[in-house]
N, C-alpha and C positions, 0 to 999 in steps of 0.2 A: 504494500500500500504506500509506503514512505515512498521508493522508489517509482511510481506513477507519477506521484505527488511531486518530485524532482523533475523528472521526466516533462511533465509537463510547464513549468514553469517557463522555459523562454516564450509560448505563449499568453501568459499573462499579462497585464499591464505594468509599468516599471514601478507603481505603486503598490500590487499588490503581489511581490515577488516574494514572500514569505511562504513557505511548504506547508504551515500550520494554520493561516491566513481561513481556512475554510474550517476548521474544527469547533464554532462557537466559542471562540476565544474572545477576550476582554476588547480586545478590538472589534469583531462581530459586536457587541455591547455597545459601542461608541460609534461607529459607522452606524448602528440605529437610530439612536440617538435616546438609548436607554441611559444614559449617564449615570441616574440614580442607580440604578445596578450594577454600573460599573465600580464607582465608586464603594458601593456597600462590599465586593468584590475583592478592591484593592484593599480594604482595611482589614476586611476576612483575615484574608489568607497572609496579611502582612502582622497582622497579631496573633497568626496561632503559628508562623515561622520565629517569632521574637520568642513566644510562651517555649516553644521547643528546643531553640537553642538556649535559652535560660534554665530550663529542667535539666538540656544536655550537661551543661557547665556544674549544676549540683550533685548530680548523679557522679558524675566525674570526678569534685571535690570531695563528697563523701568518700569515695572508693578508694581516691588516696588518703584520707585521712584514716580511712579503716586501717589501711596499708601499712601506714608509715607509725 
C-alpha cells in the first residue's frame, strides 16, 4: 500500500506530495476546515506524548534508585 502511495505521487499536485496526505490526517482536518478538531487533536495527542515521557523519566528514576 505504502509503495502505491509513493508510486503514485509525481502525479499529485506539488502541494499535496505527502504519501500520508490521504489517510485522515490533521491536515484532512484543516483542509476542511474543521479547525476545532484539529486543534482538540493537537492538544490530545500533545498531552498524553508529555504525560508518557514524564511517566517514562519516573519509571526510569525509580528503577535506578531501586538499583543503586
Amino acid at each position: 500500500m505504502m509503495m502505491r502511495r509513493l508510486r503514485g505521487m509525481h502525479t499529485r499536485s506539488k502541494e499535496d506530495r505527502s504519501p500520508w496526505s490521504d489517510c485522515g490526517s490533521l491536515r484532512w482536518l484543516m483542509d476542511t476546515g474543521a479547525w476545532h478538531q484539529a486543534w482538540i487533536n493537537i492538544f490530545v495527542t500533545t498531552v498524553l506524548c508529555l504525560c508518557l515521557c514524564f511517566l517514562g523519566m519516573a519509571v526510569g528514576r525509580l528503577l535506578l534508585s531501586a538499583k543503586g
